[in-house]
Wavefront OBJ file of the C-alpha trace (Angstrom):
o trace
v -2.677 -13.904 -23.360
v -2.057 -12.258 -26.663
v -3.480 -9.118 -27.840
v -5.070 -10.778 -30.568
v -7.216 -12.719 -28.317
v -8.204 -9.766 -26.433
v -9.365 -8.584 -29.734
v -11.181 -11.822 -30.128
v -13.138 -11.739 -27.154
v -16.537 -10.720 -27.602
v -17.773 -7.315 -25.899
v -17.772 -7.031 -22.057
v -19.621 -4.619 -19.957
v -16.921 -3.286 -17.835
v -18.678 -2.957 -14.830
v -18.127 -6.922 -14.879
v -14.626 -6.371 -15.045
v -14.531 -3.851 -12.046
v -16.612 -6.314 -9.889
v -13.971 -9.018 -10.434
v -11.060 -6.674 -10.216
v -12.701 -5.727 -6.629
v -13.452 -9.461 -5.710
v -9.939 -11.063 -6.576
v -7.604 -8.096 -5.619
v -8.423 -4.648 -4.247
v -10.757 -6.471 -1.593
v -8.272 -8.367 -0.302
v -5.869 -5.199 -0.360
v -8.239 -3.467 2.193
v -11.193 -2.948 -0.301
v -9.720 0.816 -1.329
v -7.864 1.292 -5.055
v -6.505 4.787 -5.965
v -8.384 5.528 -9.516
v -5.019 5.790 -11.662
v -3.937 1.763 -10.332
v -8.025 1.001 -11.361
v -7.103 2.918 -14.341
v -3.748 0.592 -15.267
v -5.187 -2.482 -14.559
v -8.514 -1.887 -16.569
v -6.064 -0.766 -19.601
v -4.703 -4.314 -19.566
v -7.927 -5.844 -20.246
v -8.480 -3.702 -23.339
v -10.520 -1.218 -21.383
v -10.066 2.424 -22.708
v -9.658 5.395 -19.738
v -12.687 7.004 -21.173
v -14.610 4.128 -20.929
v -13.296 3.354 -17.450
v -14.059 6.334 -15.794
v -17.902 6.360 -17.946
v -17.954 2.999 -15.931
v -17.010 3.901 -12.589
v -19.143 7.212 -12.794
v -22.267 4.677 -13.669
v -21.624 2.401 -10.671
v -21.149 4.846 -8.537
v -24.320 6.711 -9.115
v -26.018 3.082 -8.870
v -24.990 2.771 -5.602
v -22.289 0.018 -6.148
v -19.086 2.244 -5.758
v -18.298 5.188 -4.051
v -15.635 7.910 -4.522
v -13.274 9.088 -1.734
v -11.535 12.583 -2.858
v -8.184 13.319 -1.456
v -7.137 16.509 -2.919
v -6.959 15.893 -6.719
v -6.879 12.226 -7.104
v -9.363 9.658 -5.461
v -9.771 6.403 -4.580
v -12.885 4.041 -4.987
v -14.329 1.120 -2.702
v -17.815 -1.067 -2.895
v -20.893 0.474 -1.057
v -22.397 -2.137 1.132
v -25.015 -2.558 -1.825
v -21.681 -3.683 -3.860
v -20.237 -5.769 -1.572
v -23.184 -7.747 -1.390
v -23.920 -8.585 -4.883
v -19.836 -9.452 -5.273
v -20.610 -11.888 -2.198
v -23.882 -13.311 -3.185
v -21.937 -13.672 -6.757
v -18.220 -15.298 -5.504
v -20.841 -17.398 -3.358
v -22.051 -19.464 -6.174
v -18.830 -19.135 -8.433
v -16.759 -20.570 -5.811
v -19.134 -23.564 -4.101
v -17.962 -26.318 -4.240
v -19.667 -28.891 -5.713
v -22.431 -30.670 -4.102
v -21.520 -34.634 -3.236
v -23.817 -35.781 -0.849
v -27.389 -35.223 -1.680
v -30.380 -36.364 0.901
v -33.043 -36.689 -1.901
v -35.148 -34.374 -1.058
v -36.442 -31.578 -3.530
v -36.655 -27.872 -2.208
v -39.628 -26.068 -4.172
v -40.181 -22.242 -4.521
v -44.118 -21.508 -5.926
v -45.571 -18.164 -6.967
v -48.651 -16.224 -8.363
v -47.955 -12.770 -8.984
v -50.306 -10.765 -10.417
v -49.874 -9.099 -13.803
v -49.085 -5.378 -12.861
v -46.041 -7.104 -10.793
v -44.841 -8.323 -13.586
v -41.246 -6.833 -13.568
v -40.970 -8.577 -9.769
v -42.127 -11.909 -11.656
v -39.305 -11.324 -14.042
v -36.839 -10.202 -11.023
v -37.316 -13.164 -8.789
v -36.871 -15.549 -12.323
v -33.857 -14.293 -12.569
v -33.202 -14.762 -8.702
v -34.137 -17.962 -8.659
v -32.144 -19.022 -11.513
v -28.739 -17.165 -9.917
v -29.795 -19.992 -6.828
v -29.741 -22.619 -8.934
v -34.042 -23.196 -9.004
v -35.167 -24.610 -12.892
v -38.384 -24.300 -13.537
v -40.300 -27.025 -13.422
v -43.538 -25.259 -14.648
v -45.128 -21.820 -14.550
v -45.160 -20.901 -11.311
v -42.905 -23.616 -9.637
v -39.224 -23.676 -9.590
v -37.035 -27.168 -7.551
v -34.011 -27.400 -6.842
v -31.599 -30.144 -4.710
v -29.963 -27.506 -2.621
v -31.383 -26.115 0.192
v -31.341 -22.558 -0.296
v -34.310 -21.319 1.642
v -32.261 -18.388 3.433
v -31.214 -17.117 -0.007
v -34.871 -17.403 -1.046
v -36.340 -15.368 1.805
v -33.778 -12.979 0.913
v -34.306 -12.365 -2.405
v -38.430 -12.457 -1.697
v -37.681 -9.748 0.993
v -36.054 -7.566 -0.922
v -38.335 -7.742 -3.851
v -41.357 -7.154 -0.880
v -43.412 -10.345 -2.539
v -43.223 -12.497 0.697
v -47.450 -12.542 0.285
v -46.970 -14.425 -3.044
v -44.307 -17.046 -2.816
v -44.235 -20.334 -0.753
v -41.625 -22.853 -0.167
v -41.715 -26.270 0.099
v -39.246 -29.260 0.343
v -40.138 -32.690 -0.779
v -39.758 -36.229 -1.589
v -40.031 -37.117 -5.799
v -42.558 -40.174 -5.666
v -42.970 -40.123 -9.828
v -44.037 -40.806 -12.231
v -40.666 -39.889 -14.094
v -37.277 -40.628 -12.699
v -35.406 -38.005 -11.188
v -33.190 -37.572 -14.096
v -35.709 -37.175 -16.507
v -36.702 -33.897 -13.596
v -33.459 -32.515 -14.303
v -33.850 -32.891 -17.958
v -36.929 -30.639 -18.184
v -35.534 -28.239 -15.590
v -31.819 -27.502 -17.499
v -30.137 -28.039 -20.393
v -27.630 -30.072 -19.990
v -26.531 -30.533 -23.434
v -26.162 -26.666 -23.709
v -24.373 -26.794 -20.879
v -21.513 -29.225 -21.839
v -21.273 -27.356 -25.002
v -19.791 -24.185 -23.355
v -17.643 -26.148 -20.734
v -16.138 -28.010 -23.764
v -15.779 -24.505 -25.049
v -13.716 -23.048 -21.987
v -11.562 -26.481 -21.920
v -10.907 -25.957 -25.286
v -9.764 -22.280 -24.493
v -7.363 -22.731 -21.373
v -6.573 -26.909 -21.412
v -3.613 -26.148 -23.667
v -1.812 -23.621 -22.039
v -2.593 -25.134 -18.660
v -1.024 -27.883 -19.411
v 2.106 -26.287 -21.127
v 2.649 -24.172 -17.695
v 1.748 -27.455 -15.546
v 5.241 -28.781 -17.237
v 7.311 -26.179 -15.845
v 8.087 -25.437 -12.369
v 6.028 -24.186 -10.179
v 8.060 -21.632 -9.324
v 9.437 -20.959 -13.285
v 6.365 -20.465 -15.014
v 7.094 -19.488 -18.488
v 5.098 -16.011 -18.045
v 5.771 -12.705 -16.689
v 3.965 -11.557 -13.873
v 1.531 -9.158 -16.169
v 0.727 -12.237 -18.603
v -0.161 -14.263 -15.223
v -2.690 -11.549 -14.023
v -4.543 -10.995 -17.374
v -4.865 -15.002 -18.166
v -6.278 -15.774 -14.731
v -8.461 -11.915 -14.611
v -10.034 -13.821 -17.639
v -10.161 -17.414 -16.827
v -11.974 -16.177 -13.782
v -14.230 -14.309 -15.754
v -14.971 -16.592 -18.114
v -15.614 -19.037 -15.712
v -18.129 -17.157 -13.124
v -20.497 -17.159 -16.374
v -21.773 -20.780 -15.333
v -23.548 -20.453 -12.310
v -26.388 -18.751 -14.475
v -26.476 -22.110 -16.524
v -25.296 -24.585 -14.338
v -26.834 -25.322 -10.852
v -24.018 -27.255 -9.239
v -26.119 -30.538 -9.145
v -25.304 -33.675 -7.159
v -23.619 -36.481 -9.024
v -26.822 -38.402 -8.813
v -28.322 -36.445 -10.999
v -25.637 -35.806 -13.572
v -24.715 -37.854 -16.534
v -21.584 -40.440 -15.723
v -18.637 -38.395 -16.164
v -20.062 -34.851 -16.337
v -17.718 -32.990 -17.877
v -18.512 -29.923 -15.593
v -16.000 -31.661 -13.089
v -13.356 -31.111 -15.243
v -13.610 -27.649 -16.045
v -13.866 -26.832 -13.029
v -10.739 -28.721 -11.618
v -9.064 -27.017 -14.263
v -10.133 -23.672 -13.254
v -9.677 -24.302 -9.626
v -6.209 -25.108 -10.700
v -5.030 -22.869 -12.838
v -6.013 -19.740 -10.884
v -4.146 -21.340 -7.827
v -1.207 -21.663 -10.222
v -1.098 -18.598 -11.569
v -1.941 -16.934 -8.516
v 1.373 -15.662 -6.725
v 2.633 -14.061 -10.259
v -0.566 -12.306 -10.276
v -0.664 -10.965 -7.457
v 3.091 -9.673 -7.189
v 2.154 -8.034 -10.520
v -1.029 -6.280 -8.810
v 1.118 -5.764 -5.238
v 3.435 -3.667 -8.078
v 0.991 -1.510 -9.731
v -1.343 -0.400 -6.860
v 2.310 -0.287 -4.709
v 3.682 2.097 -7.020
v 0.477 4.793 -6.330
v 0.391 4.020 -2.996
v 4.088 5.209 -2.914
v 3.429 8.209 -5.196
v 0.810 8.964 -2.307
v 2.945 9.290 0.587
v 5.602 11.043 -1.306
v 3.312 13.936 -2.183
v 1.469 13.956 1.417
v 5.262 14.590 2.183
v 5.379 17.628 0.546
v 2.220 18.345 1.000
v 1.691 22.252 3.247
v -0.292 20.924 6.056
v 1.706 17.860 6.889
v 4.932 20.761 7.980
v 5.031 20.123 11.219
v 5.772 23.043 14.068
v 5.930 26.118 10.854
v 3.282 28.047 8.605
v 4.581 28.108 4.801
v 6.816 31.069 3.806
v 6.834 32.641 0.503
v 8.165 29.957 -2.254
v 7.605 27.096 -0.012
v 4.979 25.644 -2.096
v 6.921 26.243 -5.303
v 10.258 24.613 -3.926
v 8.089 21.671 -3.162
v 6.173 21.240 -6.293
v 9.924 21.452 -8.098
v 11.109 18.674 -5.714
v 7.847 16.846 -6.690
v 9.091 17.144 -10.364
v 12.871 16.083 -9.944
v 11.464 13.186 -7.580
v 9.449 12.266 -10.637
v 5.951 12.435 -9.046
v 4.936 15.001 -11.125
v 5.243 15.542 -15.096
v 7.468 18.726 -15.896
v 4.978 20.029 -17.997
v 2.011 19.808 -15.794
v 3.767 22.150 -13.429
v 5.794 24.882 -15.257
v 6.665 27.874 -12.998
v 4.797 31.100 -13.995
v 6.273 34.169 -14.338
v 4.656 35.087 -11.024
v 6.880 32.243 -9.218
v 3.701 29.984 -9.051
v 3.337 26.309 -10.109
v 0.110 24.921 -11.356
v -1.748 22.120 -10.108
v -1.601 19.042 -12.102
v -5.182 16.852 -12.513
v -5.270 13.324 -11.153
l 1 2 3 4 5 6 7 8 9 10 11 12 13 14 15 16 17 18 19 20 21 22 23 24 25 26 27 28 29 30 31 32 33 34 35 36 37 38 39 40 41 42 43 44 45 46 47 48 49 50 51 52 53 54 55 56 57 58 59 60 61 62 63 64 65 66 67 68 69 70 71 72 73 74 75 76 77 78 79 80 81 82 83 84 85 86 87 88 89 90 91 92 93 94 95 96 97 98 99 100 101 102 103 104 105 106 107 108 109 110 111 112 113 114 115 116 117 118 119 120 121 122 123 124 125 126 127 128 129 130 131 132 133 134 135 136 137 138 139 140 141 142 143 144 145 146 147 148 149 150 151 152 153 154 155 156 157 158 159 160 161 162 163 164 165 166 167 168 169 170 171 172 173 174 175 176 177 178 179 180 181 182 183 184 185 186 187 188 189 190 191 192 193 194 195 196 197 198 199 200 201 202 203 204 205 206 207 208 209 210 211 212 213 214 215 216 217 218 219 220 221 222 223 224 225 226 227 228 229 230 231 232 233 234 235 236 237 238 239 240 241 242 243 244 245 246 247 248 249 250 251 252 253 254 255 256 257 258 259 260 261 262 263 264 265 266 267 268 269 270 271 272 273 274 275 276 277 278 279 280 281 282 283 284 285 286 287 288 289 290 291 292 293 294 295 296 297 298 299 300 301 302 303 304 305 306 307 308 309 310 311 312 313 314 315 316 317 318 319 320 321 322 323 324 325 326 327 328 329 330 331 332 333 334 335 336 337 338 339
């Protein structure tokens, strides 16, 4: 991807960006990134340091991230609370889609009063996230069966007293089709997956001619097109609620976009990740060479005089640490670099 479509793109909150970085690479890494590899990999998708760390200071007071310290530097994994909203959120991005549908209708109904109106608001947007359209105020259907994920999201808004759940058979006096209709908008909806075919179909298909194995990319350009293919794509569960066939129009178009994302990402995939394997691999080395000359990892002797200082030089001619972050004082000492 060129720069000039990273300039393009419109603004991002980053804390998107550090959820997918977490979901596609440093979870299945062990779930643990050293800030400076977090760092690099956020400065490829146009995110400044300042603004990462402002980021990762925000989620971690929210209770999505927290901060292990190891000396100087740290590294950062997902709370609990994190992991669960990047599992409830890969959930829907990656289900596939629905093919067999029994007919029936699963309802959600509510009356909540007015001073619980932000809940109202809250379990709206829940119920969208599932997949529920509204089919008027106070009554939300959907084709999936999603009553777990309901109780869920009533429990932890504490408004089990005002919702009920129902599933159902349509008996009219509209079709179910024209249901669908009033519930979501279609149209909208094939309007922005024309949009993201008309972003990636082109250079999908010029890297489906190559060879699998000779993709026309280096490893960096394969991590930041399918970082943001992935994040374009995890937009649509918010619009579209993975309905059966039966209900879509004849040749939804929704089936291709995603067989074209499903595709892509696999293709690009093994680049991508060598790149990552490469950038957090390079801290992770940095980290056991300094533990090496770290003090308390001398086995069997206390430190003499100079000992720290002859290791902090051997940390500079290894090339761990910059020259100038450690000149030796007049007093013999070296000075401690920041991460």
């Amino acid at each position: 991807m060129s720069v000039m479509e990273l300039v393009e793109r419109p603004p991002v909150r980053t804390q998107f960006l550090v959820f997918t970085l977490f979901g596609d690479y440093v979870i299945p890494r062990g779930g643990t990134i050293w800030t400076s590899s977090l760092l690099a990999l956020l400065g490829l998708l146009g995110v400044s340091e300042r603004a990462a760390r402002s980021t990762l200071s925000r989620m971690s007071r929210k209770g999505w991230l927290t901060a292990n310290k190891h000396g100087r530097r740290s590294q950062y994994s997902l709370t609990p609370r994190g992991w669960m909203l990047l599992s409830q959120g890969e959930q829907r991005i990656f289900e596939l889609p629905f093919a067999d549908w029994d007919g029936l209708w699963h309802l959600v109904v509510y009356s909540l009063p007015e001073r619980k109106r932000r809940l109202r608001h809250s379990l709206r947007q829940g119920l969208t996230w599932l997949g529920f359209g509204s089919l008027s105020p106070g009554t939300w259907i959907s084709p999936h069966n999603r009553k777990v994920e309901v109780k869920n999201l009533c429990n932890d808004l504490k408004i089990q007293e005002y919702v009920e759940l129902f599933s159902a058979t349509h008996l009219g006096l509209s079709q179910d089709r024209e249901l669908v209709r009033h519930c979501w908008d279609l149209d909208d909806m094939e309007i922005q997956y024309r949009n993201f075919l008309a972003r990636y179909q082109d250079e999908f298909l010029a890297c489906k001619r190559t060879e699998p194995e000779a993709l026309p990319l280096s490893p960096e350009t394969c991590f930041v097109r399918r970082f943001w293919l992935t994040h374009d794509f995890q937009s649509f569960p918010l619009k579209d609620p993975n309905l059966p066939e039966a209900l879509l129009p004849v040749e939804w178009i929704g089936f291709t976009a995603r067989q074209l994302f499903d595709n892509y990402r696999r293709m690009l995939a093994d680049s991508a990740n060598r790149f990552v394997d490469e950038v957090i691999g390079r801290e992770n080395n940095k980290s056991r060479k300094i533990r090496a000359l770290a003090p308390n990892q001398l086995p069997g002797r206390s430190l003499k005089p100079g000992d720290q200082e002859a290791k902090t030089q051997a940390g500079v001619k290894a090339g761990l640490f910059p020259q100038e972050r450690y000149p030796g004082g007049d007093d013999g000492r070296a000075h401690r670099a920041e991460d």
